[in-house]
N, C-alpha and C positions, 0 to 999 in steps of 0.2 A: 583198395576194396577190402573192408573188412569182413571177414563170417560170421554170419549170425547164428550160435549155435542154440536150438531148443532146448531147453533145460527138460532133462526128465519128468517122468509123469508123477507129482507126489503122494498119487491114491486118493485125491479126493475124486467125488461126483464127476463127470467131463459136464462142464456147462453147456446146457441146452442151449438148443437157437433162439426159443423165444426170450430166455435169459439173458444171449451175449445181443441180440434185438435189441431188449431195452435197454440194456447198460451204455450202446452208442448210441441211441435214440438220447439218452440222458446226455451222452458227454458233451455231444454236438447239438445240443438244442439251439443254441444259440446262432450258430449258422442254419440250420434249419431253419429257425424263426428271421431269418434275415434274408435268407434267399424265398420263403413266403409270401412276406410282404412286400419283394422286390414283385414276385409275378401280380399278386394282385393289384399293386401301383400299376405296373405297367398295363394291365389287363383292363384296368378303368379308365386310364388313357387313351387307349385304343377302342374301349367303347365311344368314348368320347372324340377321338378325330375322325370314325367311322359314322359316328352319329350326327351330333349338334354341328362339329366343324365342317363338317362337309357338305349338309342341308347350308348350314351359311355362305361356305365358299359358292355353290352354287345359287343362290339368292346375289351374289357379287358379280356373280360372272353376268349374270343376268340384265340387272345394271348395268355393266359396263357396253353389252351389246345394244342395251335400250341407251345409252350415250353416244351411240356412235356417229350420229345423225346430228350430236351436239343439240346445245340446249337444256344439258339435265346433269346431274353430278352422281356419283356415286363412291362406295367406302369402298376400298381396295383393301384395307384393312382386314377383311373376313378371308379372303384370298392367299393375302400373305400371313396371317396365322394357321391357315390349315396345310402350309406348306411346310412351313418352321415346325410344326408338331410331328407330321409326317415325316420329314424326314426325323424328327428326334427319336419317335418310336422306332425308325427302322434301325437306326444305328444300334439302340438300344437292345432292338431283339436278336440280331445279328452277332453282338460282340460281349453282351454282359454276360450270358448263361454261357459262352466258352470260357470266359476268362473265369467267372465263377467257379464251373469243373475243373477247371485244371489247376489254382489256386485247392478246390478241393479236395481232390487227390494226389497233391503233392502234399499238405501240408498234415492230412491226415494219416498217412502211412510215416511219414520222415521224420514227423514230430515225433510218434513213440518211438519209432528208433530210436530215435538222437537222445532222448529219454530213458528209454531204459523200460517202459512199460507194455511195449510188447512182448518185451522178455518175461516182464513179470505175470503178462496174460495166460502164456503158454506155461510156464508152472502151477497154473490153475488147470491146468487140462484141455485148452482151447485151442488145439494144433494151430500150428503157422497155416492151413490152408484153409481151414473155418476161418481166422481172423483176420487171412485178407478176402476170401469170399465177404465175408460180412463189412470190410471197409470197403466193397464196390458197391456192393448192394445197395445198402442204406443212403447213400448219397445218389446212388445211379438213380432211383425209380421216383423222388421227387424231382432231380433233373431233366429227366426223359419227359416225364407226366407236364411240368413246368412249361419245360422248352415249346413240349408239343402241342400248350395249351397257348401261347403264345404268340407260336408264329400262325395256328388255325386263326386267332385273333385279328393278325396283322392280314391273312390274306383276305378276312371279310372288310376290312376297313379297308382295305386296296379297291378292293370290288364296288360298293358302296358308291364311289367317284368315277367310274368307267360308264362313258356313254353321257354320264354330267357337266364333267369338269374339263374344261380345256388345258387346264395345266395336270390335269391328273397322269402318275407316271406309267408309262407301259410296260408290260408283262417282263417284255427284258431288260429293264433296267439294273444296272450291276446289284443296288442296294433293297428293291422289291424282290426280283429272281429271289435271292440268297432268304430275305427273311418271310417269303411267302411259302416255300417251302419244306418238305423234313427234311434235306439236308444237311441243315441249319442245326436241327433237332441231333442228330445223328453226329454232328460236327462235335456238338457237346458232351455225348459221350465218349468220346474217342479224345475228348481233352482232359478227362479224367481217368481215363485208366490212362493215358501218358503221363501225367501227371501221377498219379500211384508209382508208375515205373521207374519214374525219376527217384522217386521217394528213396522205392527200394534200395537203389542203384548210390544215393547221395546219401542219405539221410540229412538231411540238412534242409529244412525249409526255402529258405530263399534262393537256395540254389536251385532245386527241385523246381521252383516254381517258376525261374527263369528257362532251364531246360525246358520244361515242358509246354512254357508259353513261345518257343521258340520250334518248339520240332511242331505245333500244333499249327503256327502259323504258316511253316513252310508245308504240309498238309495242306493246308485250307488252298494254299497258294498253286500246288500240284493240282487240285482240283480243279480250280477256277480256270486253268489254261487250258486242263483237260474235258472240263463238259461241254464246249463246243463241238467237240468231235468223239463224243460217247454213243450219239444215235446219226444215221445218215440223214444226211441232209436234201432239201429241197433246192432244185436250179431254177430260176427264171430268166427267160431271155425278156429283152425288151429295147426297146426303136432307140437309135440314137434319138430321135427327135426328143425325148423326156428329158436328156442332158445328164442325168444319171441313174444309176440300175434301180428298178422296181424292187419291190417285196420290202416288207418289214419286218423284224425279227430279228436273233442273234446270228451276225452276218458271219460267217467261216472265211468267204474268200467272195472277191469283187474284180471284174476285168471287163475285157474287151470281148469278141466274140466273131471270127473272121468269116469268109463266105464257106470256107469248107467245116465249120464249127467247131473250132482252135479256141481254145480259152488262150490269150495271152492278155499281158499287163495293161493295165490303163494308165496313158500317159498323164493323165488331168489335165488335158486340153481346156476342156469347157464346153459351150454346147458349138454344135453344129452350125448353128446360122453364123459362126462367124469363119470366116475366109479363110482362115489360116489354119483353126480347126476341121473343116471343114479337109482343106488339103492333107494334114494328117492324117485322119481317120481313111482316106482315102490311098493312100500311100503304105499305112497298115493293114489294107483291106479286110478294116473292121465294117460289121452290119449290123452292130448291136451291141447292149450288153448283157452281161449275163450276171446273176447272183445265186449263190448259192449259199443259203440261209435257214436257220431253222422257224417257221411260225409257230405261231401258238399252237395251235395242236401238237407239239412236239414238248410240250414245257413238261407235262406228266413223264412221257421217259425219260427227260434229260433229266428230271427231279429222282423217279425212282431207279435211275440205272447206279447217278452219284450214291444217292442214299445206301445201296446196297454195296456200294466199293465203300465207300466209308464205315459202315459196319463189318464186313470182311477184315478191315485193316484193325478194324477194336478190337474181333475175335481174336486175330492172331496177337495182337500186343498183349492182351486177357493171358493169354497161352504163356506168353514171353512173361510176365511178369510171377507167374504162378510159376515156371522152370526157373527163375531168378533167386526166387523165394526160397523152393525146393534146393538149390543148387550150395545158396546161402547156411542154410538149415538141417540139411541132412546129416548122415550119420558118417559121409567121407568130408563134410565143413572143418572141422578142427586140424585133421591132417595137411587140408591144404594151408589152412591157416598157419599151422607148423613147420609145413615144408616153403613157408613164402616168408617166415622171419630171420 
């Protein structure tokens, strides 16, 4: 771990914000102009499978029910492109703006490191804490604005096919859940200030961007196990006769349900009309089953409860990276540096 010591103030002007503003608006334009054009690609896309593709899928499906009777043909073809696009935007809105972030903020703090020119910034007067305020900043609020313009995008093109489309996906499906909501949004800034931190911590590009594409992923992966059991859930009982438990929704836990109202396991029998099933559930002295699930009315807190742990964990990483900095930089940096050769 090397110290990175601030070089003294030389007397010139300390460069104002909207100065060091545009000098990284200048350096990084290029990514700028690259993560741009990625949302409004993607952003036309998803007008596009929310609009024409989904009007067609439904003109297919249409067909295919007026075929059912036989006697008549129809394209499938409209069907299976607004599937293939659908999911390509989800994937798309889900996984590029994290991997972008954390690419971004790894390679934008590590690089002057590893260069030499954040040293040379801060002999310009630009403390080590205005320069990394201003490398979150400038990156964070077309990611955020981006992200957030995006996955608003992806949940109207979801909506669009609900109630039309027989193949359209439901609210909890792993790959809508994650890109219809801010989560999603929230996930991506928390992949850039890891990614910063990496920086700090490596100076090295590609290491950075490995770290941070790693500790971002096991994040994302803490979450996902975790937002099933972030708001309490809804139970439904219901008859053996159905063969299996009622409700729809992201299921938490599924069983059996005995006469004194025992939740134990379900063997998967199968259903009740057959004999043998029939004597087990009997033998179990199950009367039903029971689920306990979250429905859609529940999609809002489980979106804003994630969202707001996911921002808590940016705040404090923000913290951890600015004491990194400070730790790196200050006025006891050299000493330690000298008492560790």
């Amino acid at each position: 771990m090397t110290a990175l010591v601030a070089p003294p103030v030389t007397g010139r002007p300390a460069g104002s914000p909207p100065q060091l503003l545009r000098g990284l608006i200048r350096l990084h334009r290029p990514a700028l102009l690259v993560w741009t054009v990625f949302v409004l690609v993607l952003a036309g896309l998803l007008l596009w499978v929310g609009g024409p593709l989904t009007d067609a899928a439904v003109e297919g499906w249409k067909q295919y029910h007026a075929c059912e009777s036989g006697g008549c043909a129809y394209d499938p073809s409209a069907v299976g492109r607004y599937k293939d696009w659908y999911t390509y935007t989800t994937f798309a809105v889900v996984g590029v703006p994290v991997l972008i972030a954390a690419w971004s903020g790894a390679t934008l703090t590590s690089r002057e490191l590893e260069h030499g020119t954040a040293q040379l910034a801060w002999t310009q007067s630009v403390s080590p804490t205005r320069w990394l305020a201003a490398k979150l900043a400038v990156p964070a609020v077309p990611v955020a604005v981006g992200s957030g313009l995006l996955v608003g995008l992806h949940h109207w093109a979801w909506s669009t096919g609900q109630g039309r489309l027989d193949s359209a996906k439901s609210w909890y499906d792993f790959g809508t859940y994650a890109a219809n909501g801010p989560a999603t949004a929230a996930m991506a800034l928390a992949a850039l200030v890891i990614g910063a931190l990496f920086g700090l911590f490596k100076h090295n590009s590609l290491g950075s961007l490995v770290g941070s594409l790693s500790v971002t992923g096991f994040l994302w992966s803490i979450m996902a196990i975790a937002t099933p059991h972030l708001w309490p859930t809804v139970t439904k009982l219901s008859s053996l006769k159905n063969n299996v438990p009622q409700g729809s929704g992201i299921v938490v836990d599924q069983g059996l349900v005995t006469s004194t109202g025992a939740h134990i396991a379900n063997p998967q029998c199968g259903a009740i009309t057959n004999s043998g099933c029939q004597a087990l559930y009997a033998k179990l002295d199950a009367v039903g089953y029971y689920n306990d699930y979250h429905p859609q009315s529940h999609y809002w807190p489980l979106q804003l409860t994630a969202t707001a742990i996911i921002l808590t964990v940016t705040a404090l990483l923000t913290v951890a990276a600015f004491r990194l900095l400070k730790r790196r930089t200050g006025p006891s940096a050299p000493a330690r540096k000298a008492a560790a050769v």
